[in-house]
N, C-alpha and C positions, 0 to 999 in steps of 0.2 A: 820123435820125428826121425825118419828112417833117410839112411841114405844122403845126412845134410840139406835137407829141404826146408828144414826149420823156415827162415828166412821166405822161402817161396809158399810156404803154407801159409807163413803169417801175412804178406801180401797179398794173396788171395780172399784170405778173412777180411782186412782190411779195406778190398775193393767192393766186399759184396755190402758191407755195413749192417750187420745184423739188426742192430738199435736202433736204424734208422728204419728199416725192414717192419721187421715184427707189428708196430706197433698199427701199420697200413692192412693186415690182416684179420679178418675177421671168423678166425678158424681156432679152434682149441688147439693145443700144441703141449705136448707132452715131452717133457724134460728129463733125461737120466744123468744121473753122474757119479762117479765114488769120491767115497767119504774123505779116499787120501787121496784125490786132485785138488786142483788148486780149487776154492770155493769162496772167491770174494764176491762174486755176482750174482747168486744162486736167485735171492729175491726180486733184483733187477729187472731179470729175464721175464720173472712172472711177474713183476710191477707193469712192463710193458705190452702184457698178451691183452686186447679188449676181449675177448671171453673167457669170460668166468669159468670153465670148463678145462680148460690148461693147468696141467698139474705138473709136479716134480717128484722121482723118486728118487732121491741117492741110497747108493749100496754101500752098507757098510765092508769095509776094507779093501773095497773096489780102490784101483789106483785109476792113472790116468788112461789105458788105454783095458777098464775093467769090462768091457760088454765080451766075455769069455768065461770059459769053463764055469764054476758054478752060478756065474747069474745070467747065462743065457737062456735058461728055460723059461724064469719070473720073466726077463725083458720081455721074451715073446709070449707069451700068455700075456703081460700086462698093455703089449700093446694091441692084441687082439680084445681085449676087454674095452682098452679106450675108444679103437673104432667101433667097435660094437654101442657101444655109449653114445655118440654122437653121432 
């Protein structure tokens, strides 16, 4: 969290309600994360997608702000494959 925003970021997550979100859509949704973020919800997320088509890929050694330098190419090829998929 840059600049002490911690706090204001978390507020913002907190008003939009993802959990409460997700599960009123009926659209694939494609999940990324690394292996060294925090990963207690991983299943959750995809417990509550209604299509079956929503996937997840965590990157191994990826940390928490890992969408850079070596796994930006997979990201993007994996997510042009996913719209292309559906």
């Amino acid at each position: 969290m840059f600049f002490q925003q911690g706090a204001a970021q978390c507020d913002c997550l907190h008003s939009v309600a993802p959990a409460d979100l997700i599960p009123s859509l009926n659209i694939p949704i494609l999940y990324f994360n690394g292996s060294e973020d925090h990963r207690d919800s991983e299943n959750k997320w995809l417990e509550l997608c209604k299509d079956e088509r929503s996937e997840l890929k965590v990157y191994e050694g990826g940390d928490h702000f890992f969408c850079h330098g070596t796994f930006v190419d997979d990201m993007l090829e994996r997510m042009h494959k996913f719209i292309q998929a559906v």
